[in-house]
TIKE-872952 format. One record per residue: x, y, z of N, C-alpha, C, CB in turn. Coordinates in Angstrom, 3 decimals, always signed. Glycine has a CB too. Layout:
N
       nxx       nyy       nzz      caxx      cayy      cazz       cxx       cyy       czz      cbxx      cbyy      cbzz
         X         Y         Z         X         Y         Z         X         Y         Z         X         Y         Z
...
***
This chain:
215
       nxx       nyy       nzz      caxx      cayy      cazz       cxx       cyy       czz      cbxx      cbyy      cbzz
    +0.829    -1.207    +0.000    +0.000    +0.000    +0.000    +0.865    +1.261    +0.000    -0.939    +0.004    +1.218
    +2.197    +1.245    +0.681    +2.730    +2.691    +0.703    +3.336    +2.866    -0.303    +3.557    +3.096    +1.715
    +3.404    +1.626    -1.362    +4.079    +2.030    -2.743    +3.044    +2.548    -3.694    +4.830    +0.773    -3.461
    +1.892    +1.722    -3.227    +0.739    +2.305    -4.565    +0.329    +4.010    -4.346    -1.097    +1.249    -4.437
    +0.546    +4.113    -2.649    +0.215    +5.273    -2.113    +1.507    +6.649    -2.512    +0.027    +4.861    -0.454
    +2.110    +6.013    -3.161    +3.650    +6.860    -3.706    +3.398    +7.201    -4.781    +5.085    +6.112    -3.864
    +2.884    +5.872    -5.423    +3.301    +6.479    -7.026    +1.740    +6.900    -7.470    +4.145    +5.031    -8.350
    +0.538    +6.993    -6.761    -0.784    +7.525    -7.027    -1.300    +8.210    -8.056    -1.044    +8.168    -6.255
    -1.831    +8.023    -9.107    -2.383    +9.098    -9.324    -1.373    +9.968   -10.412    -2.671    +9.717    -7.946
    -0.620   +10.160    -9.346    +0.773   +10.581   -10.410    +1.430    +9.600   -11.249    +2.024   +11.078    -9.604
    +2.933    +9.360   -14.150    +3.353    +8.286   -14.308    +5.049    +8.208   -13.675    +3.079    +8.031   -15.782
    +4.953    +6.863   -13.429    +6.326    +7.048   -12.299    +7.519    +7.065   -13.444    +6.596    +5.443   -10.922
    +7.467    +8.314   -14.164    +8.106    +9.226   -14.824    +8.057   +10.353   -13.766    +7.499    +9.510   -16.217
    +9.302   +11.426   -13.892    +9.594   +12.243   -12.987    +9.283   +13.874   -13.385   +10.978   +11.921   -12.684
    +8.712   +14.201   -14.503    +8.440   +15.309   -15.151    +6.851   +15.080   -15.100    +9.199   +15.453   -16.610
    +6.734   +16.499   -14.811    +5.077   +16.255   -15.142    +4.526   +17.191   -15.760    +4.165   +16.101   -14.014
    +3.589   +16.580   -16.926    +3.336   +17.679   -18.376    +2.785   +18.993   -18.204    +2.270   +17.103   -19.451
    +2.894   +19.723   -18.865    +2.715   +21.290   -18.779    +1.729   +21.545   -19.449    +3.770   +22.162   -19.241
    +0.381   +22.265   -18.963    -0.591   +23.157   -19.686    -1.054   +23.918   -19.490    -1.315   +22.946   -20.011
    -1.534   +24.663   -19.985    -2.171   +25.706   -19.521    -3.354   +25.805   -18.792    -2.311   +26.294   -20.335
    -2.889   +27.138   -17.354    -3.978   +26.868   -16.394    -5.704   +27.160   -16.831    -3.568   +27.798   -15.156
    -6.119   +26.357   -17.074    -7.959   +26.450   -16.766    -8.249   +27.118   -15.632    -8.790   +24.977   -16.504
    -8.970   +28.152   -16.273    -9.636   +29.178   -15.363   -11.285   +28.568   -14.983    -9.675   +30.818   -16.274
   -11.059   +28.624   -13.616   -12.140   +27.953   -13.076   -13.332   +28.858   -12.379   -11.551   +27.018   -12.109
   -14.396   +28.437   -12.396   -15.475   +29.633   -11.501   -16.541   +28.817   -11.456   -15.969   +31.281   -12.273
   -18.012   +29.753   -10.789   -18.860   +28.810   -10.313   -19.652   +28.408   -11.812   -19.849   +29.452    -8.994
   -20.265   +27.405   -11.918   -21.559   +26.909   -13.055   -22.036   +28.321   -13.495   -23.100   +25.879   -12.260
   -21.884   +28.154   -15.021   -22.966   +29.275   -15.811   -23.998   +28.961   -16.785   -22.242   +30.221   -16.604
   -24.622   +29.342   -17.194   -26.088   +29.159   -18.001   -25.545   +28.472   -19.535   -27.055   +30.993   -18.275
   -25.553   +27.381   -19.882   -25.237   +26.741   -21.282   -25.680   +27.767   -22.600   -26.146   +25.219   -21.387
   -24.740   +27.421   -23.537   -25.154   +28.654   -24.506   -25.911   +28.148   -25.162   -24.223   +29.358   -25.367
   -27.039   +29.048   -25.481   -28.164   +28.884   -26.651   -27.633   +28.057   -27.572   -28.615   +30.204   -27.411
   -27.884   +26.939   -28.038   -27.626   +25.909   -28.859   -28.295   +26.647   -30.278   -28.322   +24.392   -28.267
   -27.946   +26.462   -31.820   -28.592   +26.560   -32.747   -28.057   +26.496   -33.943   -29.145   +27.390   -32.621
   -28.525   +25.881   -35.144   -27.808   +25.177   -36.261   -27.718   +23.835   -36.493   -26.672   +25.463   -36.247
   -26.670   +23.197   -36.935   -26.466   +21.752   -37.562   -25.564   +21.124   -36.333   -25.573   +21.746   -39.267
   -25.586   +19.868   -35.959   -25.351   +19.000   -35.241   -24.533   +18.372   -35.749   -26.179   +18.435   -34.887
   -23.241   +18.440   -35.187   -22.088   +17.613   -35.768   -22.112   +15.836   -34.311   -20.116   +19.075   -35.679
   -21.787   +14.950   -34.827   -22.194   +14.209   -33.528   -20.722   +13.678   -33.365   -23.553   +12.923   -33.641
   -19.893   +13.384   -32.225   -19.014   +12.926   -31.363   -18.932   +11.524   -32.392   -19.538   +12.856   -29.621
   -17.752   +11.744   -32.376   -17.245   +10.218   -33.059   -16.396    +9.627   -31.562   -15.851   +10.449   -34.836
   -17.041    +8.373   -30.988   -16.491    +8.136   -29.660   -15.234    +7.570   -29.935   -17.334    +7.245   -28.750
   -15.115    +6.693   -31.135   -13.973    +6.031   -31.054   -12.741    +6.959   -31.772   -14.223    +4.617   -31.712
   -12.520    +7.532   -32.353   -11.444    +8.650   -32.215   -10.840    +9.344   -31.372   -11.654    +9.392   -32.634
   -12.584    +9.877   -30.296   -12.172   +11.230   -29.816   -11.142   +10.115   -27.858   -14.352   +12.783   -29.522
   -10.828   +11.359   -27.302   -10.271   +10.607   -25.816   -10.100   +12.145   -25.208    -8.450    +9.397   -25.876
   -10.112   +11.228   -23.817    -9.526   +12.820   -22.662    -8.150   +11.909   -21.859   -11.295   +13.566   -20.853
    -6.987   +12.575   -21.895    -6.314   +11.593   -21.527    -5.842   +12.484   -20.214    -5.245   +10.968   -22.647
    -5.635   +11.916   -18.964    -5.330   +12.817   -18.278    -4.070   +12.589   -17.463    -6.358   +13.094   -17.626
    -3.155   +13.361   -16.377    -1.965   +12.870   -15.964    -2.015   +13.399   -14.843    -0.814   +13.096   -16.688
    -1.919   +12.761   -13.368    -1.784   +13.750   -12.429    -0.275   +13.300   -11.874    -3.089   +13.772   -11.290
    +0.143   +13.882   -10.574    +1.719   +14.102   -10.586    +1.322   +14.049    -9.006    +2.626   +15.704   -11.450
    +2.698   +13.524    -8.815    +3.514   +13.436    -7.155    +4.915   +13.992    -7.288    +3.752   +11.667    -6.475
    +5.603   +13.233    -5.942    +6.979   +13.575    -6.307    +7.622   +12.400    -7.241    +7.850   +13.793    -4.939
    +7.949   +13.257    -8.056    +9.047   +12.655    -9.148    +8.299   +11.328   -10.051   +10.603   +11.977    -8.170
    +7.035   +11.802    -9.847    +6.170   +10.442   -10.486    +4.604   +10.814   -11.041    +5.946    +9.164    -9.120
    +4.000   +10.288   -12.592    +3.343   +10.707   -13.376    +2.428    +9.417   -13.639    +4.118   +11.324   -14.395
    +1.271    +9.294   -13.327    +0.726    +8.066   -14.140    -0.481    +8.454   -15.308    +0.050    +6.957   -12.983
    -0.050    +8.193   -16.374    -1.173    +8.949   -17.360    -2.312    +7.669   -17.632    -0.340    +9.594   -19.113
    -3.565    +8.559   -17.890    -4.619    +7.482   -18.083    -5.519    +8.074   -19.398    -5.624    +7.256   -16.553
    -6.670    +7.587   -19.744    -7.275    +7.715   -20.841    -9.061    +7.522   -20.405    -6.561    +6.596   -21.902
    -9.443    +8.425   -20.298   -10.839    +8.364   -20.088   -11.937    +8.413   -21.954   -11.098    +9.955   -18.880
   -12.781    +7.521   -22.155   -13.751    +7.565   -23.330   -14.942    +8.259   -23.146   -14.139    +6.295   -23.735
   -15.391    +8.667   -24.112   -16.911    +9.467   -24.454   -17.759    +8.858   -24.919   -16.978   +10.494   -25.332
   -19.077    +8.687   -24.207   -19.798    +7.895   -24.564   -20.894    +8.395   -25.568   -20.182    +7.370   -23.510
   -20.611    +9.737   -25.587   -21.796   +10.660   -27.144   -21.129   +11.856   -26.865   -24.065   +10.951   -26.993
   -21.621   +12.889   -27.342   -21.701   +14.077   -27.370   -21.898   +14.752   -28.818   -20.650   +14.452   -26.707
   -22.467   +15.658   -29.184   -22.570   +16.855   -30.017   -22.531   +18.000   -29.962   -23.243   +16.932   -30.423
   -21.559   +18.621   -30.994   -21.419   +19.924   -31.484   -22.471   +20.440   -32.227   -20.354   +20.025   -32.200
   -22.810   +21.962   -31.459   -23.952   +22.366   -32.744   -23.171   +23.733   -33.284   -25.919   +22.800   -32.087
   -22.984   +23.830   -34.656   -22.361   +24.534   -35.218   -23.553   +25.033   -36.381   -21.050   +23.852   -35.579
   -23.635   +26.895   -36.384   -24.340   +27.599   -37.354   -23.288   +28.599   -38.148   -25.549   +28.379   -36.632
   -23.251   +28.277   -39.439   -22.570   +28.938   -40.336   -20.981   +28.195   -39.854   -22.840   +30.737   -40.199
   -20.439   +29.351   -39.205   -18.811   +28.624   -39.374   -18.655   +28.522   -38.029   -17.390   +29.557   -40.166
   -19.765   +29.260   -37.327   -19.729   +29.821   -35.813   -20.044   +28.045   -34.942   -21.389   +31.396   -35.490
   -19.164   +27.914   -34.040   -19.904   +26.671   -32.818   -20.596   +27.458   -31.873   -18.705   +25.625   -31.794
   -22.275   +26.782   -31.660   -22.932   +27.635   -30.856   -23.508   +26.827   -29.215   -24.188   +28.197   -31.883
   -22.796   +25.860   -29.171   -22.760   +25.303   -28.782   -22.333   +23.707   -28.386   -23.205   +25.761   -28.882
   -22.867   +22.385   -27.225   -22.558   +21.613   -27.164   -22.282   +20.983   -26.032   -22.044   +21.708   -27.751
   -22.182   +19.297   -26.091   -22.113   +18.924   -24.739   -21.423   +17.280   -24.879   -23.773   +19.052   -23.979
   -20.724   +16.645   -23.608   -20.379   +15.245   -23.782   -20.363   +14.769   -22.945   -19.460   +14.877   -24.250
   -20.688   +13.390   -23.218   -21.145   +12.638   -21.824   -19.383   +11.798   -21.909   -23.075   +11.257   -21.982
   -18.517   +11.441   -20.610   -17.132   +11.057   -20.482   -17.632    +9.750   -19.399   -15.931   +12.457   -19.827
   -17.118    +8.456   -20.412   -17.416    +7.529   -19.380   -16.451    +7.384   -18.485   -17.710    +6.346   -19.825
   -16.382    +7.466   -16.974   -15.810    +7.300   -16.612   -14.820    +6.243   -16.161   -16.200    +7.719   -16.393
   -16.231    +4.937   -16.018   -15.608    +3.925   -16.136   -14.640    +3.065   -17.136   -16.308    +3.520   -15.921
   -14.842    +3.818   -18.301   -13.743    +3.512   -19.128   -12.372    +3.531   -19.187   -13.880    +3.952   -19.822
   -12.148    +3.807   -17.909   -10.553    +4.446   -17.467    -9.783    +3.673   -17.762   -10.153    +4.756   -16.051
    -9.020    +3.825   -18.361    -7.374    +2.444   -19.062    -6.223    +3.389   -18.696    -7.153    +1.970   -21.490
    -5.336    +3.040   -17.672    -4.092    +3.187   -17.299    -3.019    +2.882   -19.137    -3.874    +1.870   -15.781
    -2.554    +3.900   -19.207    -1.397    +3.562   -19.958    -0.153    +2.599   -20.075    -1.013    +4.356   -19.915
    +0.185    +2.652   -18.075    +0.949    +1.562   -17.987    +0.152    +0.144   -17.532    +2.029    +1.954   -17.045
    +0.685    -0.772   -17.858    -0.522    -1.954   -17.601    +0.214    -3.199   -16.710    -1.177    -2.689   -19.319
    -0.291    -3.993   -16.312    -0.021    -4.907   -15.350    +0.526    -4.572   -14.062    +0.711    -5.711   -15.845
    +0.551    -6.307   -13.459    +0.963    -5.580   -11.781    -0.085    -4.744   -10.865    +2.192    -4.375   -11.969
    +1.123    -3.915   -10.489    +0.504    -3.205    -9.475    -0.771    -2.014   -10.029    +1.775    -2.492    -8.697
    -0.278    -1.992   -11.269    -0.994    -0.670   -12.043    -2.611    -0.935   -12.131    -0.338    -0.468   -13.791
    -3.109    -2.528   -12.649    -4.208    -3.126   -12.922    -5.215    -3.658   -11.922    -3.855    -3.980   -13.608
    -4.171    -4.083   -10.567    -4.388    -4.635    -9.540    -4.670    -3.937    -8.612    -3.644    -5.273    -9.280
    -4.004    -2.690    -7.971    -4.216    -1.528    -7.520    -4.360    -0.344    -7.661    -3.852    -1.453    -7.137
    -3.611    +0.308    -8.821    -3.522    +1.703    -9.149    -5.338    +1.554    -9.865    -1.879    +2.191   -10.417
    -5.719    +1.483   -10.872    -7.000    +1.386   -11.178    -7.910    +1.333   -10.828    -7.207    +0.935   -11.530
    -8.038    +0.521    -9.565    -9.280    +0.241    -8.650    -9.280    +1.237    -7.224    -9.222    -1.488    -8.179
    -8.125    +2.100    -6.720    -7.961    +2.981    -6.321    -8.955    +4.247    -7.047    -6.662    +2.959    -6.332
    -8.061    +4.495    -8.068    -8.611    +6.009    -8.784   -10.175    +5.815    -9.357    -7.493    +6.505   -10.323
   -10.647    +4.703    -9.003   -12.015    +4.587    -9.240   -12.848    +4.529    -8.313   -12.271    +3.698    -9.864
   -12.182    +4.516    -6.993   -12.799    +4.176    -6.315   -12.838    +5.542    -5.028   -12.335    +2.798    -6.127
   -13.873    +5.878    -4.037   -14.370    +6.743    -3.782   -13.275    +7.835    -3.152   -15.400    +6.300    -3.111
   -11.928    +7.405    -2.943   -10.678    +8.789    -3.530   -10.267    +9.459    -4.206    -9.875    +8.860    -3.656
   -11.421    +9.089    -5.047   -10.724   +10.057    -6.325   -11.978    +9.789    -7.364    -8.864    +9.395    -7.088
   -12.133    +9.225    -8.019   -13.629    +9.527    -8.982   -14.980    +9.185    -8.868   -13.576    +9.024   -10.127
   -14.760    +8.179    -7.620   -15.534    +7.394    -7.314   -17.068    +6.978    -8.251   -15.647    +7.868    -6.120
   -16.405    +5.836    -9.316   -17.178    +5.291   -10.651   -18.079    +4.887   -10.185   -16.668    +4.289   -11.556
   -18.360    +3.977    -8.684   -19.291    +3.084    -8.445   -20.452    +3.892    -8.271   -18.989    +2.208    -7.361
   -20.429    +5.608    -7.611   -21.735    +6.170    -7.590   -21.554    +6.931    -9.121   -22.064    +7.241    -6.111
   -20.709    +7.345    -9.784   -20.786    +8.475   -10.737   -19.831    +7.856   -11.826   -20.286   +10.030   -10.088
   -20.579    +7.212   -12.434   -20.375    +6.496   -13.580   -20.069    +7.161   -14.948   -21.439    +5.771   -13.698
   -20.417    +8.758   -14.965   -20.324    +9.389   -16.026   -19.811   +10.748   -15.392   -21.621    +9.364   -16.858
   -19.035   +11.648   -16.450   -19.171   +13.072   -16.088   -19.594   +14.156   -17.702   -17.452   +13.512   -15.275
   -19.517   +14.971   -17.049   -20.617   +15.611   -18.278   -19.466   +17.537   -18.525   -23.151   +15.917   -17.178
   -19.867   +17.420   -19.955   -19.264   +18.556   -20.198   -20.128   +19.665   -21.089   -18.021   +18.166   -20.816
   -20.303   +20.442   -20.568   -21.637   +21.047   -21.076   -21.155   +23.234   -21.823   -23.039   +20.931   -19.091
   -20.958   +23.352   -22.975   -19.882   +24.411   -23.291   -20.998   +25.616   -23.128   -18.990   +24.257   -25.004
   -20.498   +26.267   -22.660   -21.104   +27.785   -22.044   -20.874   +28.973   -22.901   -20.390   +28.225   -20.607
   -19.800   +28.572   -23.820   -19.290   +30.063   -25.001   -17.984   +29.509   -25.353   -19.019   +32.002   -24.183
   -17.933   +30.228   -26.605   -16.408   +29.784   -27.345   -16.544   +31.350   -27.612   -16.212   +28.390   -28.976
   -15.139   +31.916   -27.710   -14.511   +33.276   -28.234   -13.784   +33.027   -29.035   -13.836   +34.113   -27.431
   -13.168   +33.634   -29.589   -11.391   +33.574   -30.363   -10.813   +33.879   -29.360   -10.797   +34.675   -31.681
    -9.243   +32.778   -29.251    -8.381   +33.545   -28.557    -7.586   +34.517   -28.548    -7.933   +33.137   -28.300
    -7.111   +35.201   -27.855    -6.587   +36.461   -27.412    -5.528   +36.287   -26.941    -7.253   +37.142   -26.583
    -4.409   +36.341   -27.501    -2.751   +36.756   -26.666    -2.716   +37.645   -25.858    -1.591   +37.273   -27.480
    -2.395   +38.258   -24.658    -2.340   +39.324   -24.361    -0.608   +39.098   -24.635    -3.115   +39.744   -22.962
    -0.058   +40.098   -23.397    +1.484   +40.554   -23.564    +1.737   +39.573   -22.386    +2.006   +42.428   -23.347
    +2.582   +38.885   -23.065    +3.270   +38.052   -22.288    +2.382   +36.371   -22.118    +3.462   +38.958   -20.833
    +1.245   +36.579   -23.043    +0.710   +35.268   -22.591    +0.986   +34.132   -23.988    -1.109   +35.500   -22.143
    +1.363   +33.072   -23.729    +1.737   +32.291   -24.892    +1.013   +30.914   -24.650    +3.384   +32.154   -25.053
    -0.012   +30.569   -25.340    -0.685   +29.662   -24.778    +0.206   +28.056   -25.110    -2.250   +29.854   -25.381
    +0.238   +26.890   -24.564    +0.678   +26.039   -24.584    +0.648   +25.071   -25.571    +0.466   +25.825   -23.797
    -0.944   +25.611   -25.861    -1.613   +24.463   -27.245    -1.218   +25.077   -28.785    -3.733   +24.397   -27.223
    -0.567   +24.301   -29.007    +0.544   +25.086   -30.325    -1.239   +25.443   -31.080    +2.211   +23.481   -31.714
    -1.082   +26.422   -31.399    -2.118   +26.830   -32.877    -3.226   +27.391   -31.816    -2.844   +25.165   -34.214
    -3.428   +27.723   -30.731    -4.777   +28.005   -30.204    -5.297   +28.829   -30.391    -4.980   +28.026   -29.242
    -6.501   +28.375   -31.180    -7.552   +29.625   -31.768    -8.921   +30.215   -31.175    -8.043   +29.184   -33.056
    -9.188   +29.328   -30.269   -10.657   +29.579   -29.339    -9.919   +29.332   -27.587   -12.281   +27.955   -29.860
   -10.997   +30.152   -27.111   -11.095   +29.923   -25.466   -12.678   +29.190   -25.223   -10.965   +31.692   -24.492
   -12.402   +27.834   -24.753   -13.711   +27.474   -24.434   -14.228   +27.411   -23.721   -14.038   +26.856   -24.579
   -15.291   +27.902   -23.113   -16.111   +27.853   -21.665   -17.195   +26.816   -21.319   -16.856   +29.135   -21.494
   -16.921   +25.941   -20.466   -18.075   +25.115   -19.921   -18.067   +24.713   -18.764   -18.305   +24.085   -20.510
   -19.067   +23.833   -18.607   -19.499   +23.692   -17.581   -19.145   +22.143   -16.833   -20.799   +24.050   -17.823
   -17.945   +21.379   -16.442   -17.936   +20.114   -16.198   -18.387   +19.909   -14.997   -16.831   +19.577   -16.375
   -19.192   +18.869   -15.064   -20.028   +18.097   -13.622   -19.256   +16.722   -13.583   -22.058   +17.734   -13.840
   -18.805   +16.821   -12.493   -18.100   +15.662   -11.917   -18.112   +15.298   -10.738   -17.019   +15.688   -12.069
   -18.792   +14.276   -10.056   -18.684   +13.647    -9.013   -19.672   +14.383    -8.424   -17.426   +13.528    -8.424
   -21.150   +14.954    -9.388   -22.058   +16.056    -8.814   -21.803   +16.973    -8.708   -22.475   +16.045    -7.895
   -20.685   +17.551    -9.007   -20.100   +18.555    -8.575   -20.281   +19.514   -10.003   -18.593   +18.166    -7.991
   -20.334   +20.805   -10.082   -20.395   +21.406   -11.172   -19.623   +22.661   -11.392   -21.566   +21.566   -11.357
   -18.592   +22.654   -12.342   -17.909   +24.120   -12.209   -17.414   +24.396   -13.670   -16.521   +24.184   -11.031
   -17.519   +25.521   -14.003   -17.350   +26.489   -15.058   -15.971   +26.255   -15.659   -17.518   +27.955   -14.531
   -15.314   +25.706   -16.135   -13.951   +25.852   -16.575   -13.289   +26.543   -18.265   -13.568   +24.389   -16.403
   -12.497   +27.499   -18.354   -12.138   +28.215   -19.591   -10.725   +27.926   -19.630   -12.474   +29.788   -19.622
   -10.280   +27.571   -20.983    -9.185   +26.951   -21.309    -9.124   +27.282   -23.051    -9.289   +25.320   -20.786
    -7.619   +27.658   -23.792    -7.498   +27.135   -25.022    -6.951   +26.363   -25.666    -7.368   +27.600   -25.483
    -8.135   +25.913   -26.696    -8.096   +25.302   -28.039    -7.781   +25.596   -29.030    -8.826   +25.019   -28.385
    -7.214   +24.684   -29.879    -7.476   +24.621   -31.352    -8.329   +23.867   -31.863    -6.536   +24.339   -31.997
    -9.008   +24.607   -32.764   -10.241   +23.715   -33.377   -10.159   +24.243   -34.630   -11.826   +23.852   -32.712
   -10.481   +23.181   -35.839   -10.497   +22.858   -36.952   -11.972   +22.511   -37.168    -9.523   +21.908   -37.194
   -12.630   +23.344   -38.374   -14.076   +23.066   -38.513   -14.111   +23.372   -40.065   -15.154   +24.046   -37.489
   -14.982   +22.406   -40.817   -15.190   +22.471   -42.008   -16.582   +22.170   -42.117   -14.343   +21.717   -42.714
   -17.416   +21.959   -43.763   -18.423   +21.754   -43.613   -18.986   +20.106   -43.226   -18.790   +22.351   -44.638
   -17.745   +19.285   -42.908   -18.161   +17.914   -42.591   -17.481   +17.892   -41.360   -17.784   +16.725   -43.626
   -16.392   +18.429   -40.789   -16.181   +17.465   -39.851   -15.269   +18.933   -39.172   -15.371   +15.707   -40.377
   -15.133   +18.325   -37.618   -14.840   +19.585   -36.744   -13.467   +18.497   -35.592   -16.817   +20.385   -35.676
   -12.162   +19.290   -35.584   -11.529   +18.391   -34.884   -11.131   +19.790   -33.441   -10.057   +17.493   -35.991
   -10.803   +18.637   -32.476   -10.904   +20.261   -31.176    -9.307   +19.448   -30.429   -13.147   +20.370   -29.377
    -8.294   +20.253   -30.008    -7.317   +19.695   -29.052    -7.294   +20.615   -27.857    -5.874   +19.549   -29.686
    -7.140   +20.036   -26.990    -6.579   +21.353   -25.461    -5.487   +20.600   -24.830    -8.005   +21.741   -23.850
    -4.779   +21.620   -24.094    -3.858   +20.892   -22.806    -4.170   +21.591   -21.839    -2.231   +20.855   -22.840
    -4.673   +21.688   -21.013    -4.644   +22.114   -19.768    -4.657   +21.440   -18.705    -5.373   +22.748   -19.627
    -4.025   +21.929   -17.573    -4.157   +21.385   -15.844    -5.552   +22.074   -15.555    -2.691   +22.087   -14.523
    -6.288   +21.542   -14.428    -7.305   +21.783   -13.348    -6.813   +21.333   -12.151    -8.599   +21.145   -13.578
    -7.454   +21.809   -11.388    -7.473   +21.751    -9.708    -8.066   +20.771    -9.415    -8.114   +22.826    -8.903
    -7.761   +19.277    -9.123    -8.602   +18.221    -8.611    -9.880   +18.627    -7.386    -7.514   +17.184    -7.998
    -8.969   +19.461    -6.594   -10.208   +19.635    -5.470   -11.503   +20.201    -5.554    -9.834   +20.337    -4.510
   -11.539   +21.103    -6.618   -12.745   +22.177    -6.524   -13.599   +20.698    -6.869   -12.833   +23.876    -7.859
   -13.244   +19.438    -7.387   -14.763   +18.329    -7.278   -14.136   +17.129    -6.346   -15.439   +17.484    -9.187
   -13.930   +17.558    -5.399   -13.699   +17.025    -4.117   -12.692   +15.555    -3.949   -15.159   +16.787    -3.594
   -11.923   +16.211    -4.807   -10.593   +15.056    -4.984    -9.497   +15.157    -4.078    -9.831   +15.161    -6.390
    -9.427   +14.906    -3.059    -8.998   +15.822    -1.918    -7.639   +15.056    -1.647   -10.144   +15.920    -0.498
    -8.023   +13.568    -2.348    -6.833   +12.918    -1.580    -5.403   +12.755    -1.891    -7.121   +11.781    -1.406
    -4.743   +12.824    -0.700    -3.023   +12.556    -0.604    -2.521   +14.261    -0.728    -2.240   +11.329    -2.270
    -3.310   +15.176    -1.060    -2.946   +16.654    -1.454    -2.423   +17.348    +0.425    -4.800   +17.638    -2.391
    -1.678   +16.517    +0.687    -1.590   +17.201    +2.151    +0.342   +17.021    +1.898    -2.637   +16.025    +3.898
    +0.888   +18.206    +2.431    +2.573   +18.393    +1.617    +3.569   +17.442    +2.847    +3.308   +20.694    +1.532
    +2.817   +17.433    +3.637    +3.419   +16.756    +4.846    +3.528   +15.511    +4.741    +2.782   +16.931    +5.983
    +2.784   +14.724    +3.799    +2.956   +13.621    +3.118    +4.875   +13.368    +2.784    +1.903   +13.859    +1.703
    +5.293   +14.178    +2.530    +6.448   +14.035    +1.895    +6.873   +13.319    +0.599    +7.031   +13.627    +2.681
    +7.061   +12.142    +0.360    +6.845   +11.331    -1.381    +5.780   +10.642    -1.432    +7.973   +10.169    -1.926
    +4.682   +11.398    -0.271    +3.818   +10.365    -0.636    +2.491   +11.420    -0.971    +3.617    +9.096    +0.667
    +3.024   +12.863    -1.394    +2.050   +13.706    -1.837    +1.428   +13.599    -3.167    +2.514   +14.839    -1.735
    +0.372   +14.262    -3.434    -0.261   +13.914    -4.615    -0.799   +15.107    -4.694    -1.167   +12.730    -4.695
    -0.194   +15.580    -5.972    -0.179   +17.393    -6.510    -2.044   +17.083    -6.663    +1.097   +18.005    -8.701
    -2.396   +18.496    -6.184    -3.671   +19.340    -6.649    -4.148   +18.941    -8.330    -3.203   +21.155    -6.536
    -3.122   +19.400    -8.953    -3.323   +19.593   -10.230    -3.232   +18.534   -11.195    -2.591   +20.455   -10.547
    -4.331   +18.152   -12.072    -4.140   +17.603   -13.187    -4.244   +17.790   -14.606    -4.550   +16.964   -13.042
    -3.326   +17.325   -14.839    -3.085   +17.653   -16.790    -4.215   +16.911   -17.485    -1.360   +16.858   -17.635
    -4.713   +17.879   -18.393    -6.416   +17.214   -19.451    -5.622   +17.652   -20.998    -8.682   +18.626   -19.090
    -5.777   +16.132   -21.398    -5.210   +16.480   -23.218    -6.451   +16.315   -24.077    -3.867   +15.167   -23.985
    -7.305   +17.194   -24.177    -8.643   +17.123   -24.857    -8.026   +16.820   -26.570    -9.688   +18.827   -24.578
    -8.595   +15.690   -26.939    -8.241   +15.133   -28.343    -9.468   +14.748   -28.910    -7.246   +13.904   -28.357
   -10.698   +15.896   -29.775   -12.340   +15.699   -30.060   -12.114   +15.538   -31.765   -13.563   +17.344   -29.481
   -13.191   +14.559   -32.176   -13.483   +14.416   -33.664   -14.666   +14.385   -33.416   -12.962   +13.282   -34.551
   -15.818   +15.226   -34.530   -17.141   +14.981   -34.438   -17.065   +15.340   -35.880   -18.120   +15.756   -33.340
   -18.146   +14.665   -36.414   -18.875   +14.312   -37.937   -20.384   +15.378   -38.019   -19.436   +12.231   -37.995
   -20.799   +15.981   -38.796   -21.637   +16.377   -39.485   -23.066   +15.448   -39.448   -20.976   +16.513   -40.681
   -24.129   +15.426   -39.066   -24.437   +14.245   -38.244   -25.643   +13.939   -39.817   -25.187   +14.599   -36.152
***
């Protein structure tokens, strides 16, 4: 247990990936949906995520079980996706990873699948992005800031982050990198520093990788 409790969460690689911070706030009103319906291609799209300790990274891969883009003219006016949670596949496999690390992060320390089987992403506004002075966003090419709304673990909070997104009249592809704050949806655990190598950073890395079709 104090080894699984070491390498947690965090891949026991010693760097841990860089993105840009998601600006977080309380739940806001979903944007007026209107236009053509592009629909979530599940087996393409993934959310892969990475959280970090000391000197140790474990990356995983969460699936989508639907979602649609509604896009009018060239404009996205919306949209939403359902993220199975239980679909969770560890990158590294066997051992301790399959046996413990997995059934841990599923279990009520951290996503807890057995009550909240799904989480939901619900987009509140897309802008163009904006450089200011001195800001260089992480996601090579980022052309939108997207705003929504993720509910996780019941929990519901507003998160803005940029993308690049690619949209034509058939098909729309979306990437992000960003970290979030595990706690604001009550992921609380191992985040205490007194832990010493057996801490487990706040923050986790989200590699949003979306394909949706023209429906």
């Amino acid at each position: 247990m104090a080894m699984l409790t070491t390498c947690l969460l965090p891949s026991c690689s010693d760097e841990a990936p860089r993105g840009d911070n998601a600006t977080i706030s309380e739940k806001k009103a979903p944007a007026d949906v209107a236009g053509t319906s592009f629909v979530v291609d599940t087996t393409e799209s993934r959310i892969r995520f990475t959280g970090h300790g000391v000197g140790k990274n474990h990356p995983g891969v969460f699936r989508l079980s639907s979602g649609t883009v509604s896009v009018n003219g060239n404009q996205i006016t919306g949209g939403h996706f359902v993220i199975n949670i239980r679909s969770m596949e560890l990158e590294e496999k066997g051992g301790i990873f399959d046996e413990k690390l997995r059934p841990h992060l599923i279990s009520g320390d951290f996503f807890d699948a057995g009550n909240f089987g799904s989480a939901r992403f619900e987009i509140t506004g897309i802008r163009p992005y904006q450089r200011g002075s001195g800001d260089s966003s992480i996601m090579e090419g980022a052309n939108f800031t997207v705003s929504g709304n993720l509910t996780l673990k019941d929990v519901s909070k507003n998160l803005s982050f940029p993308a690049r997104i690619e949209l034509d009249d058939r098909q729309l592809k979306a990437k992000g990198n960003f970290d979030i704050d595990r706690r604001q949806w009550n992921m609380n655990y191992g985040n205490d520093k007194t832990l010493g190598e057996k801490f487990i950073s706040e923050k986790v890395n989200i590699r949003l990788d979306l394909e949706a079709r023209k429906s």
